[in-house]
py3Dmol code that shows the C-alpha trace and the ligand (Angstrom):
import py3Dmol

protein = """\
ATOM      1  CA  UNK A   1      10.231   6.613  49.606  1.00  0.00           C
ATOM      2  CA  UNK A   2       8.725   9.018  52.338  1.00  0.00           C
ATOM      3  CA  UNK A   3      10.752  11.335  54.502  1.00  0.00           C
ATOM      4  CA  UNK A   4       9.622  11.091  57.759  1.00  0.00           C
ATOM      5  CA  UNK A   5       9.219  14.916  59.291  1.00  0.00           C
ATOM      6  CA  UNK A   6       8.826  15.596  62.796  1.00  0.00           C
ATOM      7  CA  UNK A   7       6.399  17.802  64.498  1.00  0.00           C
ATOM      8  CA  UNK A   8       8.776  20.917  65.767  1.00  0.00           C
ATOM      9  CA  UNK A   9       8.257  22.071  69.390  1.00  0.00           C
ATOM     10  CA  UNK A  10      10.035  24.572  71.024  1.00  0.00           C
ATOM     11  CA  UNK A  11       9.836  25.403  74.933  1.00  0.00           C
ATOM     12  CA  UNK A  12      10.994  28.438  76.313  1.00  0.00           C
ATOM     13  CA  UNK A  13      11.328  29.789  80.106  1.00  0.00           C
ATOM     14  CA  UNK A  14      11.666  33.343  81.076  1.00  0.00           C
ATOM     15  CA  UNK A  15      12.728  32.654  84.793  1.00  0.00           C
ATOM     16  CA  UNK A  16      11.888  31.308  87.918  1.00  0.00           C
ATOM     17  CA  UNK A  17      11.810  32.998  91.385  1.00  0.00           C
ATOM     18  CA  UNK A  18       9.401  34.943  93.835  1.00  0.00           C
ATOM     19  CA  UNK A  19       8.637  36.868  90.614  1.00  0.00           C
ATOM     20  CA  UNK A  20       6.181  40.219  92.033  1.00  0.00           C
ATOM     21  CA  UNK A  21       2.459  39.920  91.133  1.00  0.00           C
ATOM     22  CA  UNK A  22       3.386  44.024  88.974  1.00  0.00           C
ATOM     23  CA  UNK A  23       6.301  41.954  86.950  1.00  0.00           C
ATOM     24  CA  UNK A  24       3.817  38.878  85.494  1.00  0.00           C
ATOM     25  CA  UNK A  25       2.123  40.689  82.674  1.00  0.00           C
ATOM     26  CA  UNK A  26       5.755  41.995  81.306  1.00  0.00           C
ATOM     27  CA  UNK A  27       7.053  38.423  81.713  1.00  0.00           C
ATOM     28  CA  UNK A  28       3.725  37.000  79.963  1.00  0.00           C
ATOM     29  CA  UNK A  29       4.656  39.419  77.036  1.00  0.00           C
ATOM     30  CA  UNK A  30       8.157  38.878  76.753  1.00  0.00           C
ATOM     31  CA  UNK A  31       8.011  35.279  76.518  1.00  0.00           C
ATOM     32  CA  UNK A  32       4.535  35.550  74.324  1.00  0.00           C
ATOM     33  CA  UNK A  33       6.883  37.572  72.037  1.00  0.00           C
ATOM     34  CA  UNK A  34      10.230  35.280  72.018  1.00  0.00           C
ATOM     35  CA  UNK A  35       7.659  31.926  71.014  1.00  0.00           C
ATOM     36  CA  UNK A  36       6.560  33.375  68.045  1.00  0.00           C
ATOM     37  CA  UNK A  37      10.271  34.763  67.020  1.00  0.00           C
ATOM     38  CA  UNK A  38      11.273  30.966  67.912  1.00  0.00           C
ATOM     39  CA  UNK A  39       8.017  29.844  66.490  1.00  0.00           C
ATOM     40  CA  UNK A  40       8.724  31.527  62.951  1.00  0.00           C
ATOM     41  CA  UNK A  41      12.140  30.067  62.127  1.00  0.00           C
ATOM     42  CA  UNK A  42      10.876  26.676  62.902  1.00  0.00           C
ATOM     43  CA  UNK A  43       7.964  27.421  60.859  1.00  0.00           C
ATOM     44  CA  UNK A  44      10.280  28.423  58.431  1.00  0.00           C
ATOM     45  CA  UNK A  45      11.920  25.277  58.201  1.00  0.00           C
ATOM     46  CA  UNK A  46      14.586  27.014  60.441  1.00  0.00           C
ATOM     47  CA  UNK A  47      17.145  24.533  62.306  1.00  0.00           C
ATOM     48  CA  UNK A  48      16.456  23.884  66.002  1.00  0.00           C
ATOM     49  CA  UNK A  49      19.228  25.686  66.482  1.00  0.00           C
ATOM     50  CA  UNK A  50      17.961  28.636  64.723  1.00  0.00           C
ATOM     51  CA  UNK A  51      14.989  28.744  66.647  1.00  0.00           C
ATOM     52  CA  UNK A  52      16.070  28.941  70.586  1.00  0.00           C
ATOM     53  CA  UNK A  53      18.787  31.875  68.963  1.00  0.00           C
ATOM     54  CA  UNK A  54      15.729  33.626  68.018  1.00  0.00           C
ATOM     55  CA  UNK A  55      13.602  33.215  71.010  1.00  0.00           C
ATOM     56  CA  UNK A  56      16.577  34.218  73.274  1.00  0.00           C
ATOM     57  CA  UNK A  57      17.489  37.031  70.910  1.00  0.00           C
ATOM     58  CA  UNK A  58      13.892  38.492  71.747  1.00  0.00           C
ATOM     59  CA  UNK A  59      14.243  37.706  75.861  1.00  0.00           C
ATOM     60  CA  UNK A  60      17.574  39.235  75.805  1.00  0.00           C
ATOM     61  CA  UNK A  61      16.269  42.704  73.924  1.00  0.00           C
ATOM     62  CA  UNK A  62      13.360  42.896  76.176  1.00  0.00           C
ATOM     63  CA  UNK A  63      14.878  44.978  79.392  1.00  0.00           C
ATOM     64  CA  UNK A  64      11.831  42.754  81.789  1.00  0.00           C
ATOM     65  CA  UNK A  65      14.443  39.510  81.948  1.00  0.00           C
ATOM     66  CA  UNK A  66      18.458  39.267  83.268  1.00  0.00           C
ATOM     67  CA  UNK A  67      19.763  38.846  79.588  1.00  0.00           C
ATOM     68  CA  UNK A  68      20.902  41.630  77.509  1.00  0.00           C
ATOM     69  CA  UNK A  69      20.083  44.923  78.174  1.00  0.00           C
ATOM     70  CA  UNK A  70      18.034  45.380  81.976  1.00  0.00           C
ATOM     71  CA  UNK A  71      20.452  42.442  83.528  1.00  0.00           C
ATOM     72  CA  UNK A  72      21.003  42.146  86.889  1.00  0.00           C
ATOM     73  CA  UNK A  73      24.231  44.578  87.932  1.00  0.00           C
ATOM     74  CA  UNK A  74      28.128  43.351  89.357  1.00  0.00           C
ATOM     75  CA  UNK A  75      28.636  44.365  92.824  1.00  0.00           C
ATOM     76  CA  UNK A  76      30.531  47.370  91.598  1.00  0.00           C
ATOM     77  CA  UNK A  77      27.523  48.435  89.044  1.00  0.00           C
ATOM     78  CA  UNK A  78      28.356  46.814  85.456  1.00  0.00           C
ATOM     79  CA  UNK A  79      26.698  44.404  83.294  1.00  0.00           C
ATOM     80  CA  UNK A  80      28.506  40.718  82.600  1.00  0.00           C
ATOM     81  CA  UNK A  81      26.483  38.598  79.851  1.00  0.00           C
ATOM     82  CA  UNK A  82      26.729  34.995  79.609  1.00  0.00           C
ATOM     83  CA  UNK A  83      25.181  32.747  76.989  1.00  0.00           C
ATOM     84  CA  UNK A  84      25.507  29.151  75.633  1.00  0.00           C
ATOM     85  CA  UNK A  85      23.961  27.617  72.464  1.00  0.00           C
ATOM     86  CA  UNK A  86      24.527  23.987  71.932  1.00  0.00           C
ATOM     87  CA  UNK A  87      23.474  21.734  68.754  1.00  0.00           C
ATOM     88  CA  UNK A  88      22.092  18.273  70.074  1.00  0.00           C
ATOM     89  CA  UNK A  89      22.657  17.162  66.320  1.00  0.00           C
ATOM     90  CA  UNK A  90      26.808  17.168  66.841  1.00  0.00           C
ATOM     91  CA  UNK A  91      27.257  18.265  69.869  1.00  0.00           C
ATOM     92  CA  UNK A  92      28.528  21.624  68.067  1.00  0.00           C
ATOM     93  CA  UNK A  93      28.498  24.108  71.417  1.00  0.00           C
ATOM     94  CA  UNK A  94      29.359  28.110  71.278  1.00  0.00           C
ATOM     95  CA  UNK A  95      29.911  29.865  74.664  1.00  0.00           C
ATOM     96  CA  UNK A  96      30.537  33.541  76.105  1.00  0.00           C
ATOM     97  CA  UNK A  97      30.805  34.472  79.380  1.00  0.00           C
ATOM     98  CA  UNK A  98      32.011  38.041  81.447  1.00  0.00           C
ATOM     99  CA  UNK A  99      30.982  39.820  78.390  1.00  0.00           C
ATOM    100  CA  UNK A 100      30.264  43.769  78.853  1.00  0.00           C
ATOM    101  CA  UNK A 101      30.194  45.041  75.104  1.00  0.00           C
ATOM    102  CA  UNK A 102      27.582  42.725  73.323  1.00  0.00           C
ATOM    103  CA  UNK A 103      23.927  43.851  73.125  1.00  0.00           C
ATOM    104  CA  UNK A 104      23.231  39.836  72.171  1.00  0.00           C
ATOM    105  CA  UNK A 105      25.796  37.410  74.346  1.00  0.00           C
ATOM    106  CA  UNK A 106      23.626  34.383  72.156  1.00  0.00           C
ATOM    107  CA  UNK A 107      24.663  35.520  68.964  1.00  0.00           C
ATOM    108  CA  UNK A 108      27.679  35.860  70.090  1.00  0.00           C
ATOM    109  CA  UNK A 109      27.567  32.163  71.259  1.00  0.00           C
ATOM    110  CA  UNK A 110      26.619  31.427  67.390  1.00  0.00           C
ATOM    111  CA  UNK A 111      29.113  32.574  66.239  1.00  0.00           C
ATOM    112  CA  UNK A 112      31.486  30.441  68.338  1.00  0.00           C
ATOM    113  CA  UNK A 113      29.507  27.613  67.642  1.00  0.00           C
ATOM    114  CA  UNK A 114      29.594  28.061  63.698  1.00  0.00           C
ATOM    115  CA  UNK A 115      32.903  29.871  63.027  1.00  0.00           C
ATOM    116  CA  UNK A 116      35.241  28.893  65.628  1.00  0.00           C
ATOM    117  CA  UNK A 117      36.786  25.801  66.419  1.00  0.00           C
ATOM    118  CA  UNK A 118      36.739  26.273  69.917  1.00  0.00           C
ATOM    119  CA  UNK A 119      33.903  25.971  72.124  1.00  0.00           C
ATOM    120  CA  UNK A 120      34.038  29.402  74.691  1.00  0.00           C
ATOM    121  CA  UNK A 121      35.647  32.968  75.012  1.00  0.00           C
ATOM    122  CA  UNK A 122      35.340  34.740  77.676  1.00  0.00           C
ATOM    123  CA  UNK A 123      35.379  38.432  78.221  1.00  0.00           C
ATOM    124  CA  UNK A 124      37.751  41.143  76.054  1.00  0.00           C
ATOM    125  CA  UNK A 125      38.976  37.805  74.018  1.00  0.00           C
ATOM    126  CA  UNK A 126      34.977  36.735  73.400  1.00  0.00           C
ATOM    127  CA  UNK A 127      34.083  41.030  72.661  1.00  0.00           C
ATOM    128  CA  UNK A 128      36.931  40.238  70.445  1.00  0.00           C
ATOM    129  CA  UNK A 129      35.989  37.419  68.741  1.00  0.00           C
ATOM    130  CA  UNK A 130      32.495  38.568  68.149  1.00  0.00           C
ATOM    131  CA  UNK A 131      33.297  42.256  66.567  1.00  0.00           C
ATOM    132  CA  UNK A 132      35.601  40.234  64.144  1.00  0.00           C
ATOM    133  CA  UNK A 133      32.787  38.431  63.208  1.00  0.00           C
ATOM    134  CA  UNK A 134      30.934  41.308  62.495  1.00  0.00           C
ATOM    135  CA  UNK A 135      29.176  42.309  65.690  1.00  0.00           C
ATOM    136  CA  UNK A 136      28.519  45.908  67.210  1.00  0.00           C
ATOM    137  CA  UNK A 137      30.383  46.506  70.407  1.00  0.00           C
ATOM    138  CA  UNK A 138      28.425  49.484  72.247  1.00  0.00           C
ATOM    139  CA  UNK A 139      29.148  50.688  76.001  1.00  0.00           C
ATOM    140  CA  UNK A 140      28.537  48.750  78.606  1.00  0.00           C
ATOM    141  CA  UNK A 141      25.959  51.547  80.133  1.00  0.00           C
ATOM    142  CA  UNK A 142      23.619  50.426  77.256  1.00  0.00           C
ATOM    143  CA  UNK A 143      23.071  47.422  78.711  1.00  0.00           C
ATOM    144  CA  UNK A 144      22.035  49.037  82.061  1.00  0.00           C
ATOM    145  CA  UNK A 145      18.492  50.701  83.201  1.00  0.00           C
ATOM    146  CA  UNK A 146      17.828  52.458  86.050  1.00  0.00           C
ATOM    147  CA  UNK A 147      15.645  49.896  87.146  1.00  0.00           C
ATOM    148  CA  UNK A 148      18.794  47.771  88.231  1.00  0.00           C
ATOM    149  CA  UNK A 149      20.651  50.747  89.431  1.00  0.00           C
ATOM    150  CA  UNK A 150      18.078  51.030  92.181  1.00  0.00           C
ATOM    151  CA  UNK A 151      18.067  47.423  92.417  1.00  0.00           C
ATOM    152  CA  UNK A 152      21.562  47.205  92.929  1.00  0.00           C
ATOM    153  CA  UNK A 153      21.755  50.860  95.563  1.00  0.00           C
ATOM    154  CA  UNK A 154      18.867  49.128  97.756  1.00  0.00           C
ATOM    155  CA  UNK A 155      20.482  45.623  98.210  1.00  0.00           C
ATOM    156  CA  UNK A 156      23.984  47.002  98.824  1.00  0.00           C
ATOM    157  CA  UNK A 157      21.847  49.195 101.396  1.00  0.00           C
ATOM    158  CA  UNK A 158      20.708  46.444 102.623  1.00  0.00           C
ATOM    159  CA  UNK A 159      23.634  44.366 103.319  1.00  0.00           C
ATOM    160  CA  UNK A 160      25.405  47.587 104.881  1.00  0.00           C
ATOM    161  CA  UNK A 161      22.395  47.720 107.439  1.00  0.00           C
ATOM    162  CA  UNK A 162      23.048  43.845 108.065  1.00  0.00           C
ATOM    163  CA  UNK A 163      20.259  42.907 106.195  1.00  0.00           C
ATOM    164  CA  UNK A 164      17.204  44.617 106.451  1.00  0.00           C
ATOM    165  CA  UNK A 165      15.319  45.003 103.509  1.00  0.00           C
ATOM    166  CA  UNK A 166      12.815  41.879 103.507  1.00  0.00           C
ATOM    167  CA  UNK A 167      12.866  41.996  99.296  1.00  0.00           C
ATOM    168  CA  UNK A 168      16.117  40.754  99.746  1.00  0.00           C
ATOM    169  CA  UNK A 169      15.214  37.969 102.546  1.00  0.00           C
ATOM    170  CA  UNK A 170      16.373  34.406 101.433  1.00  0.00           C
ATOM    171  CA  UNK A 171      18.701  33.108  99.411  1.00  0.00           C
ATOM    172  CA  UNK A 172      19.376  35.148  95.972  1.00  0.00           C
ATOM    173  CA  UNK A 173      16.639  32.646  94.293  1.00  0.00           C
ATOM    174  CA  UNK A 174      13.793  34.030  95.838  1.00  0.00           C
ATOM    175  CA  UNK A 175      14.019  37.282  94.879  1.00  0.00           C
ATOM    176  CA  UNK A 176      16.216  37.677  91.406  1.00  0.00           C
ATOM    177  CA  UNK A 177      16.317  35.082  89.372  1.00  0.00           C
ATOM    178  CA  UNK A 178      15.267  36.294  85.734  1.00  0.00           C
ATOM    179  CA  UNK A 179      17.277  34.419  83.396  1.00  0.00           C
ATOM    180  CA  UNK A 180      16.469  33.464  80.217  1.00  0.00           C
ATOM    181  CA  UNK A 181      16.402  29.808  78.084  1.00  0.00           C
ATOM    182  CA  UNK A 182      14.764  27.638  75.409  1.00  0.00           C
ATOM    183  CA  UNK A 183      14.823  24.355  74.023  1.00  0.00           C
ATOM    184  CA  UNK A 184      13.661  23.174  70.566  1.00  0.00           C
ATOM    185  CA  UNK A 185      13.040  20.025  67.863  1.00  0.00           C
ATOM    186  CA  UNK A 186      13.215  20.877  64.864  1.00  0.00           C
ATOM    187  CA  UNK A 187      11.725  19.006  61.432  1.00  0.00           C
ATOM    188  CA  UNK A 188      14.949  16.981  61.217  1.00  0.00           C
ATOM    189  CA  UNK A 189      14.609  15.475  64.642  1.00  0.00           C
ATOM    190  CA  UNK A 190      17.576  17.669  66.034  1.00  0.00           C
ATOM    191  CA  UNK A 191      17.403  19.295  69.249  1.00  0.00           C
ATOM    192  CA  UNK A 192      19.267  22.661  70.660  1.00  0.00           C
ATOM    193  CA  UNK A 193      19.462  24.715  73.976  1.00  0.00           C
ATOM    194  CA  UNK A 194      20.247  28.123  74.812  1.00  0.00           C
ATOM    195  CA  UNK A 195      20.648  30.120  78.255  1.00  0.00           C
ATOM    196  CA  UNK A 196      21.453  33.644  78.453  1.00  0.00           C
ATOM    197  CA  UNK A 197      21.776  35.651  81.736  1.00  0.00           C
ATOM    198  CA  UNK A 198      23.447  38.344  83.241  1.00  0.00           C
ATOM    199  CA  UNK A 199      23.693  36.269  86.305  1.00  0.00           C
ATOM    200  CA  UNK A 200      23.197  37.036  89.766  1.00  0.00           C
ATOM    201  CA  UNK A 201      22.263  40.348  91.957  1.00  0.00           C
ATOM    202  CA  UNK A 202      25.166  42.067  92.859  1.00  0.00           C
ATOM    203  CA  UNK A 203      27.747  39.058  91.896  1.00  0.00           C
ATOM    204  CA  UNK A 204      31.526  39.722  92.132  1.00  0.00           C
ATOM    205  CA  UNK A 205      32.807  41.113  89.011  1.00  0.00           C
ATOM    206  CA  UNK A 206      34.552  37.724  86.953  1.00  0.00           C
ATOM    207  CA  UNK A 207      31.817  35.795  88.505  1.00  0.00           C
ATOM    208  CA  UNK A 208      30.231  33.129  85.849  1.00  0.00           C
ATOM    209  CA  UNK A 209      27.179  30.794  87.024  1.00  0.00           C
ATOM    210  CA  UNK A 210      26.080  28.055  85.837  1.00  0.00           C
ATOM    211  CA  UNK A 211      23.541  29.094  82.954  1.00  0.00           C
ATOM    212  CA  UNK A 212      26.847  29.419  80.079  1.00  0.00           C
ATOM    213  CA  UNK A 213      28.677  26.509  81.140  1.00  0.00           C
ATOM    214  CA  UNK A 214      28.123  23.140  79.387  1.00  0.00           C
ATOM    215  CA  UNK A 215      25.923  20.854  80.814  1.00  0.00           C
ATOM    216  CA  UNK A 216      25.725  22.907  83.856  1.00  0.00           C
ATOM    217  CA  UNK A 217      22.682  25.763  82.708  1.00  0.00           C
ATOM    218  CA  UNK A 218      22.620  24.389  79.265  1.00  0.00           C
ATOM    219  CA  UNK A 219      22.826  21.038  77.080  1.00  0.00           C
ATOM    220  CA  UNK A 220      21.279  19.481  73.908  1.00  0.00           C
ATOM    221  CA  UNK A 221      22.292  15.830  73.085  1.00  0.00           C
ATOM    222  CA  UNK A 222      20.275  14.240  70.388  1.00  0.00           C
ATOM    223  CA  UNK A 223      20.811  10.919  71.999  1.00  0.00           C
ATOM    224  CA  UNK A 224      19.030  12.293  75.609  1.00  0.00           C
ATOM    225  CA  UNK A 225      17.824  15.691  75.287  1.00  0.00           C
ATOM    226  CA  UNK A 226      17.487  19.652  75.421  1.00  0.00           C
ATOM    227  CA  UNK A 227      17.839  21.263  78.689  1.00  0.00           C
ATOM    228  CA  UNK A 228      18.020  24.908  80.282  1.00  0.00           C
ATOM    229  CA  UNK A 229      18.051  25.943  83.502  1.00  0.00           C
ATOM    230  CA  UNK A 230      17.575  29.097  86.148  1.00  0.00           C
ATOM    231  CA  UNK A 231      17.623  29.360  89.218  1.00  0.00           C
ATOM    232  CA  UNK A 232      21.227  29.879  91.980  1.00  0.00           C
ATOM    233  CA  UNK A 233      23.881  29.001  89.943  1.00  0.00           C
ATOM    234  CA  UNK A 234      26.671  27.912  92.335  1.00  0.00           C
ATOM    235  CA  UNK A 235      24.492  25.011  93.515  1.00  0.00           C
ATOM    236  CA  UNK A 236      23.644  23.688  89.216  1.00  0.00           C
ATOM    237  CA  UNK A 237      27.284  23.965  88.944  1.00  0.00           C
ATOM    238  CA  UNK A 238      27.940  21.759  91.634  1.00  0.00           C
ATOM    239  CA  UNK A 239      26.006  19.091  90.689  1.00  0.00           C
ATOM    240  CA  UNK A 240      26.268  19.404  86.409  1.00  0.00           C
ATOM    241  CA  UNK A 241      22.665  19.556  86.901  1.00  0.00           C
ATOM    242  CA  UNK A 242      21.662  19.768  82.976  1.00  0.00           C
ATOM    243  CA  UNK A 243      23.828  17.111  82.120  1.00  0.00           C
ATOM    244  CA  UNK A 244      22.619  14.789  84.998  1.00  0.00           C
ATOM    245  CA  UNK A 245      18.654  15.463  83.943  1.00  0.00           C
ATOM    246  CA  UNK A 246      19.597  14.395  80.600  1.00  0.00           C
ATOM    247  CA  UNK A 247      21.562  11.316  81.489  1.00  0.00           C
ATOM    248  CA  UNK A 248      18.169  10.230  83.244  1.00  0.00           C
ATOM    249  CA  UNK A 249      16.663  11.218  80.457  1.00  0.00           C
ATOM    250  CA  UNK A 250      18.876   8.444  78.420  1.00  0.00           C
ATOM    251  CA  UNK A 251      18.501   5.805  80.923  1.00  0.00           C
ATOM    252  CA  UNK A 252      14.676   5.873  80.154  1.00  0.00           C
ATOM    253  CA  UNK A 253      12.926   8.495  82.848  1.00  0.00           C
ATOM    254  CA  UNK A 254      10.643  10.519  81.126  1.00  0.00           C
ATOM    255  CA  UNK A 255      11.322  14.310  80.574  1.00  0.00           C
ATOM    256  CA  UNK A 256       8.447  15.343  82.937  1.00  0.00           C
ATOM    257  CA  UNK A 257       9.866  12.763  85.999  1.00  0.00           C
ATOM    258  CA  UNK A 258      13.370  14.059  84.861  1.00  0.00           C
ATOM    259  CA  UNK A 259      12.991  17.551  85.190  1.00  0.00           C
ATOM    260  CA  UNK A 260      11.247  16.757  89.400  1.00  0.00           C
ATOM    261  CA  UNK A 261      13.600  14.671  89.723  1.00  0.00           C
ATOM    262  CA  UNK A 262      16.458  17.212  89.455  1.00  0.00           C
ATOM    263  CA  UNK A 263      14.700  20.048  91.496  1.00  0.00           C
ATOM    264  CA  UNK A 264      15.036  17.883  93.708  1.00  0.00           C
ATOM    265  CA  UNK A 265      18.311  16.525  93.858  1.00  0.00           C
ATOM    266  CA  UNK A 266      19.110  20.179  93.676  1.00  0.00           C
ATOM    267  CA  UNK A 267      17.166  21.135  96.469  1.00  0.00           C
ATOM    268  CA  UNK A 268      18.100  17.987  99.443  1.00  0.00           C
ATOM    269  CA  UNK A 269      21.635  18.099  98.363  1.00  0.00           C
ATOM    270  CA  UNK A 270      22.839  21.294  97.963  1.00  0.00           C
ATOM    271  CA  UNK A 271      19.482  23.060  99.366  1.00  0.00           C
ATOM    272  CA  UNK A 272      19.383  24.972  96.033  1.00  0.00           C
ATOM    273  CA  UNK A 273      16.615  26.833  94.252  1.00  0.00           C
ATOM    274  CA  UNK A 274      15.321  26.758  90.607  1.00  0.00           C
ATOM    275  CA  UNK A 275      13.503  25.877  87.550  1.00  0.00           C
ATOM    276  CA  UNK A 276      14.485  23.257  84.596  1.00  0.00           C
ATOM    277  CA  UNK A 277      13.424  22.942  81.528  1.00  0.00           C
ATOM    278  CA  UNK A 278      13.368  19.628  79.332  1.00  0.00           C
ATOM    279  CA  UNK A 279      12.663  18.653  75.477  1.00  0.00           C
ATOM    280  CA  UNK A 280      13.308  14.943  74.067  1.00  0.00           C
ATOM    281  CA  UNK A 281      13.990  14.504  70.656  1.00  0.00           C
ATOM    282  CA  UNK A 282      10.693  12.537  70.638  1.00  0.00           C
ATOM    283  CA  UNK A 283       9.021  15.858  71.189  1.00  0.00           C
ATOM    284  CA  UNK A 284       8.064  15.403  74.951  1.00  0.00           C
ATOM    285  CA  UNK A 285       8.626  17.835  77.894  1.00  0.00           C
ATOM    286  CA  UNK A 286       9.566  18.471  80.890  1.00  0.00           C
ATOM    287  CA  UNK A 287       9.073  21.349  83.639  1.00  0.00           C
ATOM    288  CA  UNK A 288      10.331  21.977  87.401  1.00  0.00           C
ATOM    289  CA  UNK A 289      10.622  24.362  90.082  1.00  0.00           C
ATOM    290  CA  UNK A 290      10.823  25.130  93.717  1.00  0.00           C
ATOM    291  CA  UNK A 291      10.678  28.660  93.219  1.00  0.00           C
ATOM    292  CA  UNK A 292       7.512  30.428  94.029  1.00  0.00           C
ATOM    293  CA  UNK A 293       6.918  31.017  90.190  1.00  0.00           C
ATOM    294  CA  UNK A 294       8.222  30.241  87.254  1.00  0.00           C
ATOM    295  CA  UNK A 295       7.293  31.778  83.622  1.00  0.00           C
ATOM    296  CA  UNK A 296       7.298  29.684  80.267  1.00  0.00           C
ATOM    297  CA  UNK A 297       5.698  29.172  77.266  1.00  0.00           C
ATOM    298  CA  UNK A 298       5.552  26.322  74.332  1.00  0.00           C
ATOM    299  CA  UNK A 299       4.711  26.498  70.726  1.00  0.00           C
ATOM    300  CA  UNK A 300       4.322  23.208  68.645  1.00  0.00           C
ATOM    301  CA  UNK A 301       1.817  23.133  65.586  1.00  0.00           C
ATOM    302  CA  UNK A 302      -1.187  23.381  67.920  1.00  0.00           C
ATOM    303  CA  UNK A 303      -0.633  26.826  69.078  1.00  0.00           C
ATOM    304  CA  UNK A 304       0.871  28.498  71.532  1.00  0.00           C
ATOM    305  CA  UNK A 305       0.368  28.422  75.297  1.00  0.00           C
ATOM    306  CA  UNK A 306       2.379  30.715  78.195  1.00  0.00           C
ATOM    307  CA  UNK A 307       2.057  30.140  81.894  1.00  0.00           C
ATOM    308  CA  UNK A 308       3.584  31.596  84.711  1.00  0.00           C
ATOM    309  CA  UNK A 309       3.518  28.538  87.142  1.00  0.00           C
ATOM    310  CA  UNK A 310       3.090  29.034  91.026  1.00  0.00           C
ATOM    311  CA  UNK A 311       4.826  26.857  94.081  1.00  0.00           C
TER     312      UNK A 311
END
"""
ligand_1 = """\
9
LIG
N 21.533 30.804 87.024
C 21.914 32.183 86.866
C 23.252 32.400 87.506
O 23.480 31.901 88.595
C 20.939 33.140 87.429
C 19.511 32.901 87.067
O 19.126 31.832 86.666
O 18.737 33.828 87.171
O 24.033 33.114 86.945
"""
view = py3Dmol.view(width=600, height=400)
view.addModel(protein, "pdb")
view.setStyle({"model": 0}, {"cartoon": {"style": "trace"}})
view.addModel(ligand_1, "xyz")
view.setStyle({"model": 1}, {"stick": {}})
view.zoomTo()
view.show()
């Protein structure tokens, strides 16, 4: 009897907005670095699972994206993490959101999703959860460079002068949307998702987006697909956005006509900006924005190839 094996892919995106020509070369390495992280625990016979914690583990350590450390700051100059990691194999899901203490918000998410038998913490109760399970909590002004300071001192000058500053122009999309996501198959056929992000520019403090909630930023269903998003998160969460690219998914649209398909649904019914990305469990993609660029990369067993796509 022969088992059958399936070729592993994994897809990861690094963000999609007016992304500055300066920031493309740090993006390029970041997410050159997170494929072959993701790349080696597939390689290794690692679970899908396995493989987009690794990748995001790399995005979220690398201060160029809004995940971990270098995130995006709160209105009143803090960083708040959210992640999600779901397991398209049994729906198995781990969630964190409003966290300040945690250098990794995904492994955090891991750890809900293999040890607990709920599905998402948020904030002290999530810190919590994750330093009984053996992580680190560090201060909060780890997670933050001066970078973001500035970021964060020129936009608030910005609103003050009623606006401006034309980086800041538009709708939060276009200028600062750097979160972070990937989506893999494994050898086993499974599929998994993860999104990490520290959200938005200058969000209210408590604020969560879409990227940790399920089937909003995030989903994996064996049965459809593997799905992150980035991009304004009030508008995804309006309209479940993952979940409803993965339904079409089901009902027989490819991943490619999928992913177009909910950029723009997103866009004429909410007028919202961002960038999807889609694996089926039959190892074919999908990829969409309306942002003016969008950075990715995919690994399968015929190399590796990054792109940072333009609108
Ligand atoms: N979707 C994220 C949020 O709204 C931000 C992003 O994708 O950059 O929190």
């Amino acid at each position: 009897m022969s088992i059958t094996r399936t070729q592993p892919v994994l897809l990861i995106h690094g963000g999609a907005w007016a992304m500055p020509d300066d920031a493309i070369e740090a993006h390029q390495h970041g997410i050159a670095n997170a494929l072959r992280a993701g790349w080696s625990a597939l390689e290794r016979g690692g679970t899908a699972v396995d493989a987009v914690e690794a990748a995001v583990t790399v995005m979220e350590d690398d201060d160029t994206f809004d995940a971990g450390r270098g995130s995006f700051l709160t209105r009143d100059g803090r960083v708040q993490l959210d992640a999600l990691l779901m397991n398209g194999e049994n729906l198995r899901t781990g969630g964190v959101a409003c966290v300040e203490r945690l250098r990794n918000p995904i492994q955090a998410a891991r750890l809900v999703l293999d040890k607990s038998p709920h599905v998402y913490f948020v904030g002290s109760g999530a810190e919590q959860f994750a330093a009984e399970h053996g992580m680190n909590l560090i201060a909060n002004a780890d997670l933050i460079v001066p970078r973001e300071r500035d970021r964060l001192t020129a936009f608030l000058a910005h609103e003050a002068s009623g606006g401006t500053d034309t980086t800041f122009s538009g709708e939060p999309t276009l200028h600062s949307h750097d979160t972070v996501g990937a989506v893999a198959l494994d050898r086993h056929g499974n599929v998994a998702a993860a999104t990490s992000t520290g959200g938005t520019l200058a969000k209210a403090p408590g604020r969560v987006g879409d990227s940790s909630l399920i089937g909003c930023g995030c989903y994996a269903d064996n049965l459809s697909a593997a799905v992150s998003l980035t991009g304004w998160g009030e508008p995804i969460m309006k309209l479940v956005l993952g979940k409803w690219a993965v339904d079409r998914i089901a009902a027989g649209s490819s991943p490619q006509q999928a992913a177009i398909d909910a950029i723009d649904y997103l866009y004429t019914r909410l007028g919202g900006h961002g960038g999807i990305i889609l694996l089926a469990p039959d190892g074919s993609i999908g990829l969409a924005h309306n942002t003016p660029r969008m950075a990715w990369g995919i690994a399968n067993p015929q190399g590796h190839q990054l792109g940072i796509t333009r609108n």
